[in-house]
N, C-alpha and C positions, 0 to 999 in steps of 0.2 A: 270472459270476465277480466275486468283491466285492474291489475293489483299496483297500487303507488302507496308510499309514504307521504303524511301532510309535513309540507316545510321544506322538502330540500329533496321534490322525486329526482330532480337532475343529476344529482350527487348518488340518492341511493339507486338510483340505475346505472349510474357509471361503475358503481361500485361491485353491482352485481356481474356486470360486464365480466369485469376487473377476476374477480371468483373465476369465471367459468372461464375466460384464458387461460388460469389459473391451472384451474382442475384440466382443461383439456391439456395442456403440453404435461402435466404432472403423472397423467393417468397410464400407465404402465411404465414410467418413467424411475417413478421408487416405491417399493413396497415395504412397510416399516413395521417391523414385529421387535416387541419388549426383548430386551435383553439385561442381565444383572448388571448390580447397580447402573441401571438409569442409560446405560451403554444400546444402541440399536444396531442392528444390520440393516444397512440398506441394498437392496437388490437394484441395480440400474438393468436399463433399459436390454442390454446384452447380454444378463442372465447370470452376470458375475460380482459376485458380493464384495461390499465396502464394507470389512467387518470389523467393529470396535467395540467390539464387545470385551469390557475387562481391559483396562489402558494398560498400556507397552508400550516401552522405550521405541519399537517401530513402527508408532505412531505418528511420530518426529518424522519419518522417511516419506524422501522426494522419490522415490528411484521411478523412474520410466514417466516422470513426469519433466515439462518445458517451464522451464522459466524465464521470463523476459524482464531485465533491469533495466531503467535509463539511467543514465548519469553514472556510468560504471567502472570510471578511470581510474577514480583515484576516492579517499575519504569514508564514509558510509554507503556508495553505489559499490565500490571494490568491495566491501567487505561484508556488504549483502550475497552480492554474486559469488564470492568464493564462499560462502558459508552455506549456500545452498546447491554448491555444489560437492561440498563435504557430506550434504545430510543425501546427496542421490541425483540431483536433479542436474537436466542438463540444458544451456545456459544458451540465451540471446542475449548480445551485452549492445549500448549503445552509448557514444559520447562523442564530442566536440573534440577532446582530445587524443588524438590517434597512438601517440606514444604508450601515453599509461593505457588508455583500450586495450593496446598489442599484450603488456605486460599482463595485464590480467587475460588473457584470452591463452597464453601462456602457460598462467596456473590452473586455468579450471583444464584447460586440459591434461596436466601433470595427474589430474587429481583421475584422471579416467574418465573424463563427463567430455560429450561433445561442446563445442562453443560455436557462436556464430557471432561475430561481431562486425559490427555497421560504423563508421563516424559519420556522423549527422547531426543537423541543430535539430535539438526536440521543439523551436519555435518553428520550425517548417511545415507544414500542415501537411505537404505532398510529400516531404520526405519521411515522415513518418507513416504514411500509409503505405509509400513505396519500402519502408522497414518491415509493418507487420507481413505483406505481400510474404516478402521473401524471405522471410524467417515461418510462415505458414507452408511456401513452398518446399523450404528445407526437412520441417520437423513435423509436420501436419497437422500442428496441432499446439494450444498456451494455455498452458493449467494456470500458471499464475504471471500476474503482471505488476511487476512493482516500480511505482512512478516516483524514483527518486528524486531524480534533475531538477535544480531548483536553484535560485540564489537572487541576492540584492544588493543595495549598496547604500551607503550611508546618509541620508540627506533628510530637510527638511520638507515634507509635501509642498507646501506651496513651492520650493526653489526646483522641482522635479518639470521637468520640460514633457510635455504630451508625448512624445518620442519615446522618452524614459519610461515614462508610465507605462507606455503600449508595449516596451520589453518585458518588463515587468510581468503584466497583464498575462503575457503570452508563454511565458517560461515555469510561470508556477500555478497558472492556472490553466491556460488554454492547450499546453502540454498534455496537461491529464486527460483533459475530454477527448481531448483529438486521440491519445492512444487506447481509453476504456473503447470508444464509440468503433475502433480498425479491431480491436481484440477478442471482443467480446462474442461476435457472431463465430470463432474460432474458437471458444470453451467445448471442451467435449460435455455430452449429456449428462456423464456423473462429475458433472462442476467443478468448480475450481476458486481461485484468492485471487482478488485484485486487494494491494498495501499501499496506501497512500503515505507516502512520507509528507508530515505537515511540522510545528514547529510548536514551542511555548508559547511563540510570538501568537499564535493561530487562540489563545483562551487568555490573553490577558494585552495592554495596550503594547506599543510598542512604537515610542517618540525616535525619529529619524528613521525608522522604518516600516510607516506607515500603511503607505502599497502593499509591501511585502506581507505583512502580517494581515491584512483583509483578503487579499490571496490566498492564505494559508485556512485562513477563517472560512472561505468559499468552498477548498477544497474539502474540510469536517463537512459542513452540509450537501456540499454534494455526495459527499461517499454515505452519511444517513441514507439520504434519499436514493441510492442505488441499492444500497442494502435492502432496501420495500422491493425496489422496482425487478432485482437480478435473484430476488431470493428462491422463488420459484423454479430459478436455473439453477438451483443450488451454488452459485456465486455469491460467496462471500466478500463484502467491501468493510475493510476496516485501515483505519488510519495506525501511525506511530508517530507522538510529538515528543521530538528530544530538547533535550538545554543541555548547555555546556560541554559539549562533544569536541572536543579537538579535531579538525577536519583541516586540511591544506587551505582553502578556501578562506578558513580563518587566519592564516599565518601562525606566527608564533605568541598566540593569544593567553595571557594568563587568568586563567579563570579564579584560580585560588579557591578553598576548597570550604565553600560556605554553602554547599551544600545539606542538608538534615543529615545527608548519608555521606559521612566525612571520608570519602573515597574517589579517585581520579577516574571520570568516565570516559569509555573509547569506542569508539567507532564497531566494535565486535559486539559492544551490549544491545545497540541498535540493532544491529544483526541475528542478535539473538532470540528478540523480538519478531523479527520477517522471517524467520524461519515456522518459528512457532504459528505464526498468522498463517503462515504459505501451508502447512502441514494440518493434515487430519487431527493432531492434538488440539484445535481449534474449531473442530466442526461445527461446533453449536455456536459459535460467537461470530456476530457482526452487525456491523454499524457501530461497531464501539473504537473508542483511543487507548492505545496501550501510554502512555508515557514512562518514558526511556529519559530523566532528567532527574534523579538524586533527591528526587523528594521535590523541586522546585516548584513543579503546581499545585501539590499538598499545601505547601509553605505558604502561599500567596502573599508575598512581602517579607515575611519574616525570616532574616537572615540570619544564620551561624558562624559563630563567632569563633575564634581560635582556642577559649576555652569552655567550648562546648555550650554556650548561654545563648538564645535569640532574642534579638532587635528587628525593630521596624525600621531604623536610621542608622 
């Protein structure tokens, strides 16, 4: 007997499909019994428990896990990478810039964490695969992968030359897939965080940087849709979009403080965020955006004034 759904059997067969992948990589893979308040133990595949049951501060801990940062020299990549190598974990760093690379490769090792750092363009396609190679060679293994590298520059779309764009293209967007797609086959069975760093620009327009901000926009929907696709592997994909972060990259930019939350933001609250994403205090969430910006996407226009009143102008 041939069982179909009227209207869409293509879909609901693929879908079925889709299930029984599902369940087959899933099935001895996690065994999930109730724990108080709402907490589970997961048993993985090798017999040893992921146990959360009852939250603790050492739920925040990386220890004995890999983490891999791009863009790790200097700004929000530095201060990812040494903050998760404070909470345990030990560090693949990558950047353009060899100097500050060196510096941070430095500290995480001061801190007692191994480091492995690479200089390379994350727009490189082969040098990024010839990165994860040998940071898999080195460590055996990437619990988490956080795709910082990123950046733009100021112009109008039409004045943007196909050249420009195709940098663009390739460093905030084509970065990510190329290191998810080398990373990924390299998650141990009891899973792990990939953190996409995305931007304000990524949920609301963004005039002179137009490219950039549809990139950033690319990357929310892609990490949604891996969050479907890597859930099963128990990989979680979630984003963090900041505003107003003081970053080298910006220079000596004054943001001024018309934030909701009348407070200076730094590159460590970002961090603070990729930790939590990167860590078991996070287990149950993904495909979601942390925003790391002072209230600015709550606010949608409405701006704070020096004595505490909001305007639209």
């Amino acid at each position: 007997m041939t069982s179909f759904v009227v209207g869409c059997p293509r879909r609901w067969g693929l879908l079925a499909q889709r299930r029984s992948a599902v369940a087959d990589y899933t099935d001895g893979v996690t065994n999930r019994s109730a724990g108080p308040r709402g907490y589970s133990r997961n048993v993985v595949a090798d017999g040893s428990p992921r146990d959360v049951r009852g939250f603790r501060p050492e739920h925040f801990g990386l220890d004995g896990r890999v983490a891999l940062v791009t863009g790790a020299a200097a700004g929000i990549g530095r201060a990812c990478a040494i903050a998760l190598a404070n909470f345990g974990a030990d560090l693949a760093i990558c950047d353009r810039n060899a100097d500050g690379l060196a510096e941070v490769h430095t500290a995480i090792v001061d801190r007692g964490r191994r480091a492995h750092a690479t200089v390379l363009d994350v727009r490189d396609t082969s040098a990024v695969d010839a990165h994860v190679d040998a940071v898999v060679a080195d460590f055996g293994r990437i619990d988490v992968l956080v795709n910082n590298a990123g950046g733009g520059f100021a112009s109008n779309f039409v004045d943007i030359s196909a050249k420009g764009q195709d940098a663009l293209v390739r460093e905030n967007f084509t970065s990510v897939t190329n290191y998810v797609r080398a990373v990924v086959p390299h998650v141990p069975s009891t899973g792990g965080s990939i953190v996409n760093m995305t931007s304000i620009e990524a949920h609301r327009a963004a005039p002179g940087f137009a490219i950039y901000a549809a990139m950033k926009t690319a990357v929310v929907s892609l990490s949604r849709s891996l969050a479907l696709e890597l859930g099963g592997r128990l990989i979680r994909v979630n984003c963090v979009a900041m505003d107003v972060i003081p970053t080298p990259g910006l220079g000596n930019a004054d943001f001024g403080r018309h934030t909701p939350l009348p407070i200076d933001g730094h590159a460590d609250d970002v961090a603070a965020a990729c930790v939590y994403l990167a860590s078991d205090a996070s287990r149950f969430v993904t495909g979601s955006t942390v925003h790391v910006d002072g209230g600015n996407a709550a606010a949608a226009g409405w701006i704070r004034q020096a004595d505490g009143a909001f305007t639209t102008f």
